[in-house]
FIMARKE-278573 format. One record per atom (N, C-alpha, C): residue in three letters; atom name; x, y, z. Coordinates in nm, 4 decimals, padded with zeros to 6 digits. Layout:
<nodes>
{residu ALA	atome CA	xx X	yy Y	zz Z}
...
</nodes>
This chain:
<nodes>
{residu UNK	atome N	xx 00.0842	yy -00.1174	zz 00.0000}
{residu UNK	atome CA	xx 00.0000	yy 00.0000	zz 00.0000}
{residu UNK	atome C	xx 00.0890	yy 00.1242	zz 00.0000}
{residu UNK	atome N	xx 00.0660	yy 00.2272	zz -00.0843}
{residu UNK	atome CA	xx 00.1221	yy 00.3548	zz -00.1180}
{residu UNK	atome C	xx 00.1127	yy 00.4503	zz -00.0105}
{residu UNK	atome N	xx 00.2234	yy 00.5087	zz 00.0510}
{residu UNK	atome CA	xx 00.2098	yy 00.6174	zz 00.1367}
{residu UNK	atome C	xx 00.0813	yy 00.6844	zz 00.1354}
{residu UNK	atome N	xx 00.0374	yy 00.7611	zz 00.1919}
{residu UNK	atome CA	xx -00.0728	yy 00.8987	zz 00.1422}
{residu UNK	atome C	xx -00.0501	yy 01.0066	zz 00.1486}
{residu UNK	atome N	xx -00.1096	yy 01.0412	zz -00.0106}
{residu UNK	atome CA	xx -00.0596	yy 01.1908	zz -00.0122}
{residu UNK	atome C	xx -00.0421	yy 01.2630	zz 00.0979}
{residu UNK	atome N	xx -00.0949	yy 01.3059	zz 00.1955}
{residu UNK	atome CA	xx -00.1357	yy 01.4023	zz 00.3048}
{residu UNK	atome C	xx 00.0018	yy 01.4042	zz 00.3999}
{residu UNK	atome N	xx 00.0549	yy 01.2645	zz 00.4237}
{residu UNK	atome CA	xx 00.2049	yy 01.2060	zz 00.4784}
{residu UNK	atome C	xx 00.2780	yy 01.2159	zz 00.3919}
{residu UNK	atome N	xx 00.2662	yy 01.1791	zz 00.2348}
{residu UNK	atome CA	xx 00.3919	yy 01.1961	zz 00.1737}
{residu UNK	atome C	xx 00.4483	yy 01.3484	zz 00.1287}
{residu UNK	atome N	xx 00.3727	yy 01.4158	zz 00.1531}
{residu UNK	atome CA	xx 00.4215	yy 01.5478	zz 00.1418}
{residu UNK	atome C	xx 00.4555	yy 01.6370	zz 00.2700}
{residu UNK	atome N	xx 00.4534	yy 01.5466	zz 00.3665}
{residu UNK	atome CA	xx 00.5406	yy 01.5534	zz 00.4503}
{residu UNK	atome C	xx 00.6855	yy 01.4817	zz 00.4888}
{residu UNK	atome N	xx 00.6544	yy 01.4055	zz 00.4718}
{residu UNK	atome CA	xx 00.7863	yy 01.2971	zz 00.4257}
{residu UNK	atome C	xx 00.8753	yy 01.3766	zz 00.3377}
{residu UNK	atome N	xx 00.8069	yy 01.4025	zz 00.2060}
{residu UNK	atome CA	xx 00.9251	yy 01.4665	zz 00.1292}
{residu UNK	atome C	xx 00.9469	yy 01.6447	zz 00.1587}
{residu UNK	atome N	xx 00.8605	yy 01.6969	zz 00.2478}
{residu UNK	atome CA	xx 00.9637	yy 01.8204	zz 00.2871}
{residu UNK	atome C	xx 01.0907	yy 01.7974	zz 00.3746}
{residu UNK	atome N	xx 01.0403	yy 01.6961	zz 00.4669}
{residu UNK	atome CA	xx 01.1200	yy 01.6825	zz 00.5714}
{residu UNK	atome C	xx 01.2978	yy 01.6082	zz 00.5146}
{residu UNK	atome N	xx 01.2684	yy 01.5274	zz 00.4394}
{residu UNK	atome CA	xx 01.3663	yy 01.4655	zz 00.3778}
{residu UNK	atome C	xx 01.4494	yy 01.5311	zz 00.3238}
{residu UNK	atome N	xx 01.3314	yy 01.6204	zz 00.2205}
{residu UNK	atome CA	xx 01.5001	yy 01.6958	zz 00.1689}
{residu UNK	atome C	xx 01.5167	yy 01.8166	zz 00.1987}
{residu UNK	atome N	xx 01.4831	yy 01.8606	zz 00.3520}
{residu UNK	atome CA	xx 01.5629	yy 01.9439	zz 00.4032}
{residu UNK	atome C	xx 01.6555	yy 01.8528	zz 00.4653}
{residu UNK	atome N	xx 01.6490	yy 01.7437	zz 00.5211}
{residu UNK	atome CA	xx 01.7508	yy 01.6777	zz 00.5767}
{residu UNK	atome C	xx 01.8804	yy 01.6640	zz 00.4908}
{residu UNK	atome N	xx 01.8361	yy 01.6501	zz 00.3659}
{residu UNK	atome CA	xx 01.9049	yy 01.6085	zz 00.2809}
{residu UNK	atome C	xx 02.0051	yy 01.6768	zz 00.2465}
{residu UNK	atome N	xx 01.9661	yy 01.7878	zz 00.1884}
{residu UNK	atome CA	xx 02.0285	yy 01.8909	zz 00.1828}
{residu UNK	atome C	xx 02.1024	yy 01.9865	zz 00.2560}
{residu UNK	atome N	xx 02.1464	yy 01.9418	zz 00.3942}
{residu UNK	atome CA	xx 02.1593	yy 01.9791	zz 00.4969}
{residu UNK	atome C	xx 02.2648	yy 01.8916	zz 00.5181}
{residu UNK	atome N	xx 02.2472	yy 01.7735	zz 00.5099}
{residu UNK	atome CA	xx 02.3243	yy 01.6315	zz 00.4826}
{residu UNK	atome C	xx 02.4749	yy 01.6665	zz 00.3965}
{residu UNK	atome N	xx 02.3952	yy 01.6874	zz 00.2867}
{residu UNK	atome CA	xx 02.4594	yy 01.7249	zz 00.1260}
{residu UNK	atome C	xx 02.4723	yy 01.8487	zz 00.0673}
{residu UNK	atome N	xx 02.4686	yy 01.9129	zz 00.1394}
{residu UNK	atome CA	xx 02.4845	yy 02.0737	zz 00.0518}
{residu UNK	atome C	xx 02.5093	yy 02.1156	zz -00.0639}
{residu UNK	atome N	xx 02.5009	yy 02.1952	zz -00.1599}
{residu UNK	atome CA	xx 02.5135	yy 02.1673	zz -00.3001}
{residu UNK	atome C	xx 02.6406	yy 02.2005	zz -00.3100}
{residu UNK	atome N	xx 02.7754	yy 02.2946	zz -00.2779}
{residu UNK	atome CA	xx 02.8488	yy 02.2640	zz -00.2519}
{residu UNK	atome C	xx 02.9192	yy 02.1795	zz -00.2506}
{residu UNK	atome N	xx 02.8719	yy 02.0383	zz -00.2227}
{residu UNK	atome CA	xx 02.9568	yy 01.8994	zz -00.2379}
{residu UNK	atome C	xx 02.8958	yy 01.8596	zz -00.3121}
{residu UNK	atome N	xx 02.8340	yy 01.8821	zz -00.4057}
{residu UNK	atome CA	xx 02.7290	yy 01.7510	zz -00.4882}
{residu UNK	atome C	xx 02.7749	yy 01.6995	zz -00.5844}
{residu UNK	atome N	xx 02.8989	yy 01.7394	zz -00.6449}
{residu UNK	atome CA	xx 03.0355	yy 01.6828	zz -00.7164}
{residu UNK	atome C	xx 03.0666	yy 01.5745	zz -00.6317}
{residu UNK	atome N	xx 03.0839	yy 01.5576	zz -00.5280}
{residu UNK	atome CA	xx 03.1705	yy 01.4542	zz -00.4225}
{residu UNK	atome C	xx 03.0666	yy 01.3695	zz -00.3687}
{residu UNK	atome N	xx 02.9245	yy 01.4480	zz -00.3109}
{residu UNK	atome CA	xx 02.8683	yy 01.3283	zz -00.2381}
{residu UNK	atome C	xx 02.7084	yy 01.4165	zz -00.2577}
{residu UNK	atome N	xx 02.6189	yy 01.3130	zz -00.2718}
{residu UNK	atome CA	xx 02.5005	yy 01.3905	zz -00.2726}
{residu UNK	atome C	xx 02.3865	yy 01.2398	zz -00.1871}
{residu UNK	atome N	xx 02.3220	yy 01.3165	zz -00.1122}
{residu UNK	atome CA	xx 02.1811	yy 01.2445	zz -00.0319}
{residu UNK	atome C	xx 02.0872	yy 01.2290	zz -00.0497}
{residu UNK	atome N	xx 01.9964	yy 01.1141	zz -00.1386}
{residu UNK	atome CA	xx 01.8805	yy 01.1184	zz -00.1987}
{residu UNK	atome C	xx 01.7850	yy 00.9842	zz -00.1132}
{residu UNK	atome N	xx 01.6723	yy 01.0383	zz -00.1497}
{residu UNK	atome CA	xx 01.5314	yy 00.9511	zz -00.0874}
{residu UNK	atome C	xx 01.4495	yy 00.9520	zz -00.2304}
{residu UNK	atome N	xx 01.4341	yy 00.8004	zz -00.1868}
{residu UNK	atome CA	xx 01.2915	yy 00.7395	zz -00.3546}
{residu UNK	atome C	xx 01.1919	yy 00.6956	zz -00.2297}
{residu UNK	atome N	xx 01.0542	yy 00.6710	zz -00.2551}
{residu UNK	atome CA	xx 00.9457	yy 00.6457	zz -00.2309}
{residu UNK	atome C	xx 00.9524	yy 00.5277	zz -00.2759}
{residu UNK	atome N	xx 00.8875	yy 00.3830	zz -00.2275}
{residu UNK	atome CA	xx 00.8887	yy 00.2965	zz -00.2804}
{residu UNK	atome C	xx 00.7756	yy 00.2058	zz -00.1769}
{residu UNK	atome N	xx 00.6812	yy 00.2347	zz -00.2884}
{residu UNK	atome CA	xx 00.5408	yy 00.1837	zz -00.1738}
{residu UNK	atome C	xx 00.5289	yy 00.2305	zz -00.0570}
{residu UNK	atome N	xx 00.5106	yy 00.1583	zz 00.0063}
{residu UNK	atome CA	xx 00.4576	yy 00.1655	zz 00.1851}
{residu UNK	atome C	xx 00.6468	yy 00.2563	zz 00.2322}
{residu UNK	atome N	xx 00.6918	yy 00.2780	zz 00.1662}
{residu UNK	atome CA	xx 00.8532	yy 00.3151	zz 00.2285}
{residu UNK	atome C	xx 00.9260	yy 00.4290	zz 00.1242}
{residu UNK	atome N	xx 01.0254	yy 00.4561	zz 00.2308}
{residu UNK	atome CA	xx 01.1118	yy 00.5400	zz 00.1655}
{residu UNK	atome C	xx 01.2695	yy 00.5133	zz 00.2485}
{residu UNK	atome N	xx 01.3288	yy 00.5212	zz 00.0954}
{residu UNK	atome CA	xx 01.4745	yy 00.4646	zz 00.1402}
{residu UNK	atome C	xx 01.5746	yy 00.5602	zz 00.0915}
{residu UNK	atome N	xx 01.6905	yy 00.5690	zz 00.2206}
{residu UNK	atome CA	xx 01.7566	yy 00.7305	zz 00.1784}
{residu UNK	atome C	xx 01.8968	yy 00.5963	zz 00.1470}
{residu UNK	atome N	xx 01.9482	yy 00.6910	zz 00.0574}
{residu UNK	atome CA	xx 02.0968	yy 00.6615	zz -00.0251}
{residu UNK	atome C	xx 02.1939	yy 00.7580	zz 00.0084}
{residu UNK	atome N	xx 02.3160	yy 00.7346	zz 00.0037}
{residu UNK	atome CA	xx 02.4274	yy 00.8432	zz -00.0112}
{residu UNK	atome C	xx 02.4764	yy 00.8078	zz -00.2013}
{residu UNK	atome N	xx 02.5130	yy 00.8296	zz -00.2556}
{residu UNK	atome CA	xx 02.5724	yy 00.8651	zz -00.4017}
{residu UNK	atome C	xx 02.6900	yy 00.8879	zz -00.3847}
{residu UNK	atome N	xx 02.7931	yy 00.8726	zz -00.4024}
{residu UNK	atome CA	xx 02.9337	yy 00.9237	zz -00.4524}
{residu UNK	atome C	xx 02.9876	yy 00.8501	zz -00.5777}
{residu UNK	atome N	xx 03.0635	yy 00.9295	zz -00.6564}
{residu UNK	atome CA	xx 03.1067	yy 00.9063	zz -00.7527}
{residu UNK	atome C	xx 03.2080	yy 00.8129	zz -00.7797}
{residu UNK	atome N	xx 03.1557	yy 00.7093	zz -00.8879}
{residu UNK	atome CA	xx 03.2245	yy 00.5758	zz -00.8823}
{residu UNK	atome C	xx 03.4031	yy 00.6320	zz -00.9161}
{residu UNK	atome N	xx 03.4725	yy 00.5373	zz -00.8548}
{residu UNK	atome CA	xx 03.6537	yy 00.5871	zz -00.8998}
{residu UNK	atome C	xx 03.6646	yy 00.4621	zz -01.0430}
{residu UNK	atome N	xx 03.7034	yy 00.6105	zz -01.1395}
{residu UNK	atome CA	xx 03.8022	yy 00.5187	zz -01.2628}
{residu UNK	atome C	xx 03.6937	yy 00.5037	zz -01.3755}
{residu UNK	atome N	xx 03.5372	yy 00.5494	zz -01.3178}
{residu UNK	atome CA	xx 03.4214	yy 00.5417	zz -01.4530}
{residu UNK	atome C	xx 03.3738	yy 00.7043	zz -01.4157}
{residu UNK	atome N	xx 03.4047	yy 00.7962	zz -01.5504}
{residu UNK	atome CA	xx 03.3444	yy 00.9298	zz -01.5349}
{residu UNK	atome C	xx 03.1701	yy 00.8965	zz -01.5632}
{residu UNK	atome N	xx 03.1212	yy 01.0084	zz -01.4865}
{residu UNK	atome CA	xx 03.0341	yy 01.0140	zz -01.4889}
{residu UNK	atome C	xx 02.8829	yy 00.9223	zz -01.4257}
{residu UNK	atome N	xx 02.9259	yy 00.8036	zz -01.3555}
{residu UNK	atome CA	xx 02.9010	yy 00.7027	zz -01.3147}
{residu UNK	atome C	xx 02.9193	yy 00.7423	zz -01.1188}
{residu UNK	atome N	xx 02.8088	yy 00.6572	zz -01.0779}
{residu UNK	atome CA	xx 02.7846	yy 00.7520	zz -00.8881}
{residu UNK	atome C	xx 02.7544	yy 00.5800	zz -00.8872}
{residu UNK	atome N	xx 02.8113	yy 00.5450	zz -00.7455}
{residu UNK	atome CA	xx 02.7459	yy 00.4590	zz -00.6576}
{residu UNK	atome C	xx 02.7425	yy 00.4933	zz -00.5769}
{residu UNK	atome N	xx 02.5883	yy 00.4024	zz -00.4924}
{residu UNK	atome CA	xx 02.4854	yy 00.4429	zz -00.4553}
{residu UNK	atome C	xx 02.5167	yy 00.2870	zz -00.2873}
{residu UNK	atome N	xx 02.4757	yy 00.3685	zz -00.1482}
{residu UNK	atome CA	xx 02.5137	yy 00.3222	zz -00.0556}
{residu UNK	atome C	xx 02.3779	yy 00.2935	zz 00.0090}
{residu UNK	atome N	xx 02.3182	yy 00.2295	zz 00.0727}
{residu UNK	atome CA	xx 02.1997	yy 00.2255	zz 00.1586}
{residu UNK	atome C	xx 02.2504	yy 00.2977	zz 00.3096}
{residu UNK	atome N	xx 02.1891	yy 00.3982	zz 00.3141}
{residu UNK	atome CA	xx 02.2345	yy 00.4514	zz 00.4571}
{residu UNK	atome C	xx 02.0637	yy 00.3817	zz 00.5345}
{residu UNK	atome N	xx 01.9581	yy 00.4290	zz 00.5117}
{residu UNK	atome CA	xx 01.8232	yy 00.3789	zz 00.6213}
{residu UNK	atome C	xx 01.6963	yy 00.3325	zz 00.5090}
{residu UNK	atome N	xx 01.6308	yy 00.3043	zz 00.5501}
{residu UNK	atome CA	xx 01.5111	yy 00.2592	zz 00.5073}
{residu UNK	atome C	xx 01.4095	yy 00.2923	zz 00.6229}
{residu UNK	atome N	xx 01.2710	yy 00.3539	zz 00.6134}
{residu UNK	atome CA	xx 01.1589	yy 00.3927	zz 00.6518}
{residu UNK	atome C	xx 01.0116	yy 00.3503	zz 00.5867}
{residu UNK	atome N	xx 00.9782	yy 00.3029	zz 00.6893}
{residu UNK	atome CA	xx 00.8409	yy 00.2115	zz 00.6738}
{residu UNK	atome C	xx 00.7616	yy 00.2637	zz 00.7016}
{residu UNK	atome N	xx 00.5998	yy 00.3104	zz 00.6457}
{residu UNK	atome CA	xx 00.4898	yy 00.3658	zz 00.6983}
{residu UNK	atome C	xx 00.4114	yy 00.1958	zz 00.7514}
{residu UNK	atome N	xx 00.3435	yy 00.2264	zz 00.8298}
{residu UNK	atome CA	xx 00.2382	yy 00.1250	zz 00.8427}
{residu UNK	atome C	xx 00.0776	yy 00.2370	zz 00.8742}
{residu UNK	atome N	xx 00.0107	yy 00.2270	zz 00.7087}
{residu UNK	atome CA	xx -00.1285	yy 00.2855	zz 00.7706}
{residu UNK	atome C	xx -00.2276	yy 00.2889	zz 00.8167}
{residu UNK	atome N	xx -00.2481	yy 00.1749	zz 00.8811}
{residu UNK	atome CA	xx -00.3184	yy 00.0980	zz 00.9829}
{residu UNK	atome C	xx -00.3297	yy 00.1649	zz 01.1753}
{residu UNK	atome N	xx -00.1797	yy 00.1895	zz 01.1629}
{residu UNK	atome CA	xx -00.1151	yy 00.2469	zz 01.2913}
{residu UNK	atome C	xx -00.0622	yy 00.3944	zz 01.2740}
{residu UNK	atome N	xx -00.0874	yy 00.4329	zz 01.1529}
{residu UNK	atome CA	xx -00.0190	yy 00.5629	zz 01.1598}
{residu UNK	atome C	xx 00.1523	yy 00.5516	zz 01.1949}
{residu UNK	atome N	xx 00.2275	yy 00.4508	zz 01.1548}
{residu UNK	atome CA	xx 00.3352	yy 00.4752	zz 01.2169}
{residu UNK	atome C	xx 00.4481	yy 00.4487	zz 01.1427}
{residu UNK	atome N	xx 00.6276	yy 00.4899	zz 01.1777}
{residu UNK	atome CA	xx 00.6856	yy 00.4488	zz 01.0865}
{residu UNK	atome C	xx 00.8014	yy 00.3947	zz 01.1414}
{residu UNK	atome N	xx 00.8671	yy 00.2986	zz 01.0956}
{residu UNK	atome CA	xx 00.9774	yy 00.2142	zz 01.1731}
{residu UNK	atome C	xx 01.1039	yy 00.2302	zz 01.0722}
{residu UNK	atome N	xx 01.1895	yy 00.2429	zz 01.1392}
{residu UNK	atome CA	xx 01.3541	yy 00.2500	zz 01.0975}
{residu UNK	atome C	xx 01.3529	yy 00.1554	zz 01.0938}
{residu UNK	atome N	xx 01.4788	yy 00.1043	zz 00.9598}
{residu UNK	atome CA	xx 01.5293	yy 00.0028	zz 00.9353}
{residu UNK	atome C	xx 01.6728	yy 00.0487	zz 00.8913}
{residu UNK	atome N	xx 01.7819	yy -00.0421	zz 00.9248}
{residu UNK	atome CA	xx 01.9115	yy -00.0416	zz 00.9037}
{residu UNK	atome C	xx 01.9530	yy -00.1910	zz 00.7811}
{residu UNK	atome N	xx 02.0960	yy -00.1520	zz 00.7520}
{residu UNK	atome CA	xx 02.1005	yy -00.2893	zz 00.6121}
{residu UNK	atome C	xx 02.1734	yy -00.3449	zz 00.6720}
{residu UNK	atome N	xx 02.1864	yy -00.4418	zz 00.6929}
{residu UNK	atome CA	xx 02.3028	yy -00.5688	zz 00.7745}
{residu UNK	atome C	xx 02.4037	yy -00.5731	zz 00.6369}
{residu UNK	atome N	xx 02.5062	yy -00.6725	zz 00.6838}
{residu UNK	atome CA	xx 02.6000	yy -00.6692	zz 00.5778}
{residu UNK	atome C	xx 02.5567	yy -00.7751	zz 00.4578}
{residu UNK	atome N	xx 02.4918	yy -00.8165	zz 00.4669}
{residu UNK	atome CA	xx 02.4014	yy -00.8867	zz 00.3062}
{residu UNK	atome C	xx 02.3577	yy -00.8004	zz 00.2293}
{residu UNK	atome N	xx 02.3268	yy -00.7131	zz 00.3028}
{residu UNK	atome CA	xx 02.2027	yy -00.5735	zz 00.2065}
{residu UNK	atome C	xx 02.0739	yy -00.5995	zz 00.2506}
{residu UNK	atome N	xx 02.0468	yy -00.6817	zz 00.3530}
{residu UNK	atome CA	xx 01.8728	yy -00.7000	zz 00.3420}
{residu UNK	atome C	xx 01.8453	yy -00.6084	zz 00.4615}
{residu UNK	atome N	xx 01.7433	yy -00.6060	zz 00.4343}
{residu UNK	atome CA	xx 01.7231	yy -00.4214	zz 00.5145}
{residu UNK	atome C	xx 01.6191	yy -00.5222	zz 00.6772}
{residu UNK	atome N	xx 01.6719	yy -00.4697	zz 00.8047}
{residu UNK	atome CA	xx 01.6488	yy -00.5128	zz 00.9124}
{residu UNK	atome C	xx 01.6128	yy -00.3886	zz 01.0257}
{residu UNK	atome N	xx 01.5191	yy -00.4775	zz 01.1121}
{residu UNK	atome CA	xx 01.4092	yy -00.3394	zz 01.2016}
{residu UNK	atome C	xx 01.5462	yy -00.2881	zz 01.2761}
{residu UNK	atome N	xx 01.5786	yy -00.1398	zz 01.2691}
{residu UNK	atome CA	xx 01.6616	yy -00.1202	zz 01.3834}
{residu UNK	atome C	xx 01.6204	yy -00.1042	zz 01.5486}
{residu UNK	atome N	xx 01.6917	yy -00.1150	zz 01.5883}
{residu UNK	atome CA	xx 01.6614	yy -00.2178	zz 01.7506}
{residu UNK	atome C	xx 01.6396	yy -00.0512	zz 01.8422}
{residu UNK	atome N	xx 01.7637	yy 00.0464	zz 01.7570}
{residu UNK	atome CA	xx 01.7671	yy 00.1451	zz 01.8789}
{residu UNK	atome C	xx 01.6833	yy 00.2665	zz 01.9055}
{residu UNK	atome N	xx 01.5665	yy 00.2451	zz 01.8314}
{residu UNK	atome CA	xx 01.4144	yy 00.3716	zz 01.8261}
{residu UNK	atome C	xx 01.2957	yy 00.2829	zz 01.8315}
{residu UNK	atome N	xx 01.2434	yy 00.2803	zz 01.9016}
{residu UNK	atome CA	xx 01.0677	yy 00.2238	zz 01.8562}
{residu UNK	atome C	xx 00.9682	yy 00.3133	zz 01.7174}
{residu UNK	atome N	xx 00.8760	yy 00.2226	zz 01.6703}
{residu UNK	atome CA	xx 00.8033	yy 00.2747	zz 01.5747}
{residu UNK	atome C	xx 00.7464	yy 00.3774	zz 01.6531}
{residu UNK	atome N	xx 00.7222	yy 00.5071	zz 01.5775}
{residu UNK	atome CA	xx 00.6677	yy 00.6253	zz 01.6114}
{residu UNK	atome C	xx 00.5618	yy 00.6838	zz 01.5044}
{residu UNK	atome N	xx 00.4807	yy 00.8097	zz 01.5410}
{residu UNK	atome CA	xx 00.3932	yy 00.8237	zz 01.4443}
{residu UNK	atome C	xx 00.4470	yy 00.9780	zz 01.3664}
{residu UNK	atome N	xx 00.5827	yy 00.9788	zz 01.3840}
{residu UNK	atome CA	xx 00.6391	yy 01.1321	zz 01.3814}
{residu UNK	atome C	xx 00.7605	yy 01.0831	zz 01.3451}
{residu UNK	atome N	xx 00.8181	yy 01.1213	zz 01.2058}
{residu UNK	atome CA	xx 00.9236	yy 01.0929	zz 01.1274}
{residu UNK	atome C	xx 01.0347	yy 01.1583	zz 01.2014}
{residu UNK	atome N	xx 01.0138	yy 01.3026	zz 01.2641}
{residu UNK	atome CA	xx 01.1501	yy 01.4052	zz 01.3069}
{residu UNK	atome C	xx 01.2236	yy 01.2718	zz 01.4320}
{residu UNK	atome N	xx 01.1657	yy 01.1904	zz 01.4904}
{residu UNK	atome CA	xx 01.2442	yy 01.1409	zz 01.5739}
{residu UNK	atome C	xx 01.3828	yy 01.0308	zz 01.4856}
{residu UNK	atome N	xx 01.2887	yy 00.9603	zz 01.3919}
{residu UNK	atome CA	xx 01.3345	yy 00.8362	zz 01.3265}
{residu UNK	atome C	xx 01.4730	yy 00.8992	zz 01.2645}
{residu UNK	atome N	xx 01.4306	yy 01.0341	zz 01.1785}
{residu UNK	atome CA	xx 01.5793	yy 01.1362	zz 01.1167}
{residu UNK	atome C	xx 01.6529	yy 01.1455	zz 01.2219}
{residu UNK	atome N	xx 01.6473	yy 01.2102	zz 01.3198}
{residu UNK	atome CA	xx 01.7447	yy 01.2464	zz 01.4049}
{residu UNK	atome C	xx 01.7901	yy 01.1743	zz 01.5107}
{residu UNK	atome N	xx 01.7412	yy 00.9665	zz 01.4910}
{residu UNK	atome CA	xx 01.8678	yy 00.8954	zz 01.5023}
{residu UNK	atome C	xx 01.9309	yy 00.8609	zz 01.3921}
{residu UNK	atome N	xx 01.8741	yy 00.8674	zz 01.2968}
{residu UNK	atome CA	xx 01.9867	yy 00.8503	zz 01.1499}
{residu UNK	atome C	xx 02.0919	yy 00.9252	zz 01.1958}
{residu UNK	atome N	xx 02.0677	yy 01.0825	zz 01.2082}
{residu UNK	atome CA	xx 02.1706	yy 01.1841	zz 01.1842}
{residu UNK	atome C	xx 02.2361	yy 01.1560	zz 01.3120}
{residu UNK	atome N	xx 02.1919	yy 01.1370	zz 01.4609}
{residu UNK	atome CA	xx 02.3053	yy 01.1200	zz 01.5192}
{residu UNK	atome C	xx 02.3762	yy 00.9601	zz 01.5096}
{residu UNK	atome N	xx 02.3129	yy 00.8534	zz 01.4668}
{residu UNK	atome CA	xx 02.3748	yy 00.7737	zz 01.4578}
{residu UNK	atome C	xx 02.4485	yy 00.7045	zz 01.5810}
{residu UNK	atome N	xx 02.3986	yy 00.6923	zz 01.6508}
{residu UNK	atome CA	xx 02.5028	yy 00.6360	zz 01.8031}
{residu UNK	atome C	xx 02.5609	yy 00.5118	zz 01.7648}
{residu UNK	atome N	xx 02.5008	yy 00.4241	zz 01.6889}
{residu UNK	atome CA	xx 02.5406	yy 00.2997	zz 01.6903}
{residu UNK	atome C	xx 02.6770	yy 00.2617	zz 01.5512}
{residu UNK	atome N	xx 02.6971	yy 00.3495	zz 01.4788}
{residu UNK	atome CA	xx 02.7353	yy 00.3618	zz 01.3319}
{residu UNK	atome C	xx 02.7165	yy 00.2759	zz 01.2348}
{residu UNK	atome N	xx 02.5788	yy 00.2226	zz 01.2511}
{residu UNK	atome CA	xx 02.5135	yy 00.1552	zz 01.1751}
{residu UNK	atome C	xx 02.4787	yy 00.2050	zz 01.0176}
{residu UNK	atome N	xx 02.4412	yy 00.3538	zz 01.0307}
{residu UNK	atome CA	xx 02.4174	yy 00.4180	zz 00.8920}
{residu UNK	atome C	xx 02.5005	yy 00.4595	zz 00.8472}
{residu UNK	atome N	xx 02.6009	yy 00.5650	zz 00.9106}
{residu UNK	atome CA	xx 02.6909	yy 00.6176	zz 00.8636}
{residu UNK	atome C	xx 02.8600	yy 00.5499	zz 00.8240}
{residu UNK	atome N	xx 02.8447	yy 00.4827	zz 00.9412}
{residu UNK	atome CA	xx 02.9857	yy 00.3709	zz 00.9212}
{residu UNK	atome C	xx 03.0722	yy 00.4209	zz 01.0336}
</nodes>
């Protein structure tokens, strides 16, 4: 089931002020911070530019974010080292995205950031 409008246009202000805040345009040669929508979720990436192929960016899983609209709520997820995306342990589901961002951004565990 697809976000709803009414949330996803909150979702995407909030994001890419994060984002951009993240990534400043300033660096966007070196490193840039993007979020896709993808059903019931939205999953943020870091980008940096592949070494030795111009023009060519790979792309990192920093978090993944889950709506559930049943509960109004949304749960962090972190990528284990397979890539499969797993509930992170250190926030409970909430019905308010500003908390879920600002353990991304502080990161205690260096699960997202490294």
């Amino acid at each position: 089931m697809a976000i709803p409008e009414t949330v996803l246009s909150q979702v995407e202000t909030k994001l890419a002020r994060f984002c951009a805040r993240k990534a400043p345009p300033e660096v966007s040669e070196q490193l840039r911070l993007v979020y896709k929508v993808q059903g019931d979720a939205v999953m943020l990436q870091e980008e940096r530019p592949a070494i030795g192929v111009p023009g060519a960016w790979v792309q990192t899983r920093v978090a993944r974010l889950r709506y559930d609209p049943k509960g109004r709520r949304w749960t962090l997820y972190c990528a284990d080292r397979g890539g499969r995306w797993r509930a992170y342990k250190g926030i409970a589901a909430t019905v308010s995205l500003d908390g879920l961002i600002a353990e991304i951004d502080r990161d205690p565990s260096g699960i997202f950031w490294g």
